[in-house]
C-alpha positions, 0 to 999 in steps of 0.5 A: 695576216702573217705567215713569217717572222718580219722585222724591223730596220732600225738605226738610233739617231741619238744616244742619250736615250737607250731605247729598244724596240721589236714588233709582234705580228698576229692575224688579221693584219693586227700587230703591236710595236713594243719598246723599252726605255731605262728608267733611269734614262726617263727625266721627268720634269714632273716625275712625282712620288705615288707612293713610298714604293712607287714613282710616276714618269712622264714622257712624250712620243710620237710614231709616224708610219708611211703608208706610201710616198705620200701618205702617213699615219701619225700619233703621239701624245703623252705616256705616264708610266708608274714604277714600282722601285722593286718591279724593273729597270724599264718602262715598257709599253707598245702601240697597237697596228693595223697594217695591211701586207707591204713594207712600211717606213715608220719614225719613232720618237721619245722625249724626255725633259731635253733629252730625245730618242729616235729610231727610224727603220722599216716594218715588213708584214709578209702576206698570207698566201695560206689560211692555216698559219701562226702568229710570232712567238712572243718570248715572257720571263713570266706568266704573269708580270703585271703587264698590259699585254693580254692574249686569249686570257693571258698576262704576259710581259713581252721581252724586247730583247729577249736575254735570259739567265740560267736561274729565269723560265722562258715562257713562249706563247703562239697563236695558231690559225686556221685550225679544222675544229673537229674535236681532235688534236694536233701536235706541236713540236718544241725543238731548241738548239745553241748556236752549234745547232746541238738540240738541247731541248725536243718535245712533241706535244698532243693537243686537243683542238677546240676553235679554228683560232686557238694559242700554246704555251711552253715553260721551260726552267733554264738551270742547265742551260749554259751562256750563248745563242739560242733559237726556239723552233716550233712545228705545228701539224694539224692532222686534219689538214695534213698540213705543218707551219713552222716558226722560230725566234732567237734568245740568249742565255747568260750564267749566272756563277754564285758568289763564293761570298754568299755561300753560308759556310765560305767565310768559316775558314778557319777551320781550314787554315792556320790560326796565324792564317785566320788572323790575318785574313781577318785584318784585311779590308772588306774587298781584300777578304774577297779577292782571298776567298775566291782564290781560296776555294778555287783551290778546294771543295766548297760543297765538300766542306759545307757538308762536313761543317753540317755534318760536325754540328749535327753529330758533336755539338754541345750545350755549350758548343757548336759541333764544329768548335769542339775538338772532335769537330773540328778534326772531324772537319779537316779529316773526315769521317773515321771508318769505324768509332768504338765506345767505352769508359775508361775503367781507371777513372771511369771517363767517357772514351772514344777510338776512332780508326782511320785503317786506311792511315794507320790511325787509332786515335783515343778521345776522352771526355774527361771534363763530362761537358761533352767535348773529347780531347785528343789523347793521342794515336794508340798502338793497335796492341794497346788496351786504351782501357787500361793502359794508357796513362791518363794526363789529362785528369785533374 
């Protein structure tokens, strides 16, 4: 029985294998030691193909714990892991323990063709001095990952080292003991907090009781979180009792920036830049045009520009024409929307015929759809006292 977080003492003795390991401890002095080790690092002799989605790995273990100076607790044997290409990177399993309060010496070992891995350390398992209490909290990426872990009816995928980036969901899952089932509730309080002890997440939860052993979870989208440090604190109360357990783990965030690249509209620049300027990005190798589009729109207003792109294929594409290539989408694109647009045909020739006023910089610019294909040419910027239906001379007739 547990009422703090233990910990594990480890030092890698050989490197050849990169082997992680963390230990999650629950009641009745039920605990289980997880590890993972990169599947790249697992080379089987007999490794074979499952399936075309799918490799088999084999490797040996062996985990000793001390139970005092004399005695010991030894097994090992052989592990098959079947990876699926598209799933993950590790191979993660865990041995099941029982281990009574005390400290415990334990020896761990992984061997894979001629190569070997080794942690040595120590298990701590605090004793239980109370009878209402709660297990570790056990950090996921998800609900539900095709894992062996199984709790109260829930799949759940253990993070060894628990890292997350702003696009994941943290799933957290606690165990809670000694609960006075009367039927009520009792609160449990979420609290997050960076490594600047700044709260960035607070929420106090009502839940019904239902056993005296019973288990929460938590979701949270980590969008808006930002890299660094993290510890998730959770309080439970039982009002009944009128007693509160407390319990926190640690977690990382790391940010993930979009690539420019990958944006559907980045590579469009030359709708931005000079023709001579275009060509010249287009002789550039593929790494080269990189580099430039980065440096490109550091300078600008990417999401400005999608919007205006979208916007010109929406308002002045053709049969013939996307909206951005015509003329008006593209001046349209490099200026933005006009403050007013006055429709008229020109009564001289009878073409169809635009005004766009730009107030604020003294445009008036006249648009003439003089081959009735549906993309205006640019006549020119009128002056405010000129009737553009008459007036203006029409050059661009044929």
């Amino acid at each position: 029985m547990i009422i703090n977080a233990p910990y594990i003492l480890c030092s890698i003795l050989f490197f050849a294998i990169d082997m992680q390991t963390t230990l999650y401890q629950f009641d009745e002095g039920y605990c289980e030691f997880w590890y993972q080790i990169p599947v790249s690092h697992i080379f089987s002799i007999e490794e074979i193909s499952s399936s075309q989605d799918s490799i088999v790995k084999k490797y040996t273990y062996k985990i000793i714990i001390y139970t005092n100076y004399r005695d010991s607790t030894t097994r090992e044997g052989i592990k098959v892991g079947i990876v699926k290409n598209s799933q993950k990177n590790y191979i993660i399993d865990f041995f099941s323990l029982y281990l009574p309060a005390g400290k415990f010496p334990f020896y761990f070992e992984v061997i894979s063709g001629s190569e070997k891995a080794v942690k040595k350390g120590t298990i701590e398992i605090k004793p239980d001095t109370f009878s209402f209490y709660c297990s570790d909290i056990v950090l996921s990426g998800k609900m539900r990952r095709n894992a062996e872990f199984m709790r109260c009816g829930l799949e759940l995928l253990p993070l060894i080292k628990p890292e997350y980036s702003n696009r994941d969901t943290l799933f957290s899952y606690v165990e809670i003991y000694g609960f006075v089932p009367d039927s009520l509730f009792y609160t449990i309080h979420y609290q997050i907090k960076n490594n600047k002890s700044q709260v960035v997440y607070d929420s106090y939860l009502n839940r019904f009781k239902y056993e005296d052993i019973q288990f929460d979870t938590l979701s949270i989208y980590l969008g808006f979180y930002s890299s660094g440090d993290y510890t998730l604190f959770v309080e439970i109360t039982d009002p009944a009792l009128d007693l509160s357990i407390q319990n926190k783990c640690s977690f990382k965030v790391k940010e993930l920036l979009p690539d420019i690249a990958d944006e559907p509209f980045a590579w469009e620049i030359k709708y931005l830049v000079s023709e001579k300027e275009y060509k010249k990005f287009l002789r550039k190798e593929h790494t080269q045009q990189i580099e430039y589009l980065k440096r490109f729109w550091a300078k600008r207003n990417y999401d400005e520009f999608d919007k205006k792109l979208t916007e010109a294929d929406e308002k002045f594409s053709t049969s013939n024409l996307r909206g951005c290539d015509t003329n008006q989408g593209k001046f349209y694109i490099q200026n933005g929307p006009p403050d007013e647009i006055e429709y008229r045909p020109m009564e001289t020739t009878g073409y169809p015929a635009q005004v766009w006023y730009y107030e604020s910089r003294g445009l008036r610019l006249l648009w003439c759809d003089s081959n009735g294909d549906g993309d205006y040419e640019l006549v020119g910027n009128l002056d405010f006292e000129d009737d553009w239906t008459k007036d203006i001379p029409i050059r661009w007739t044929k």
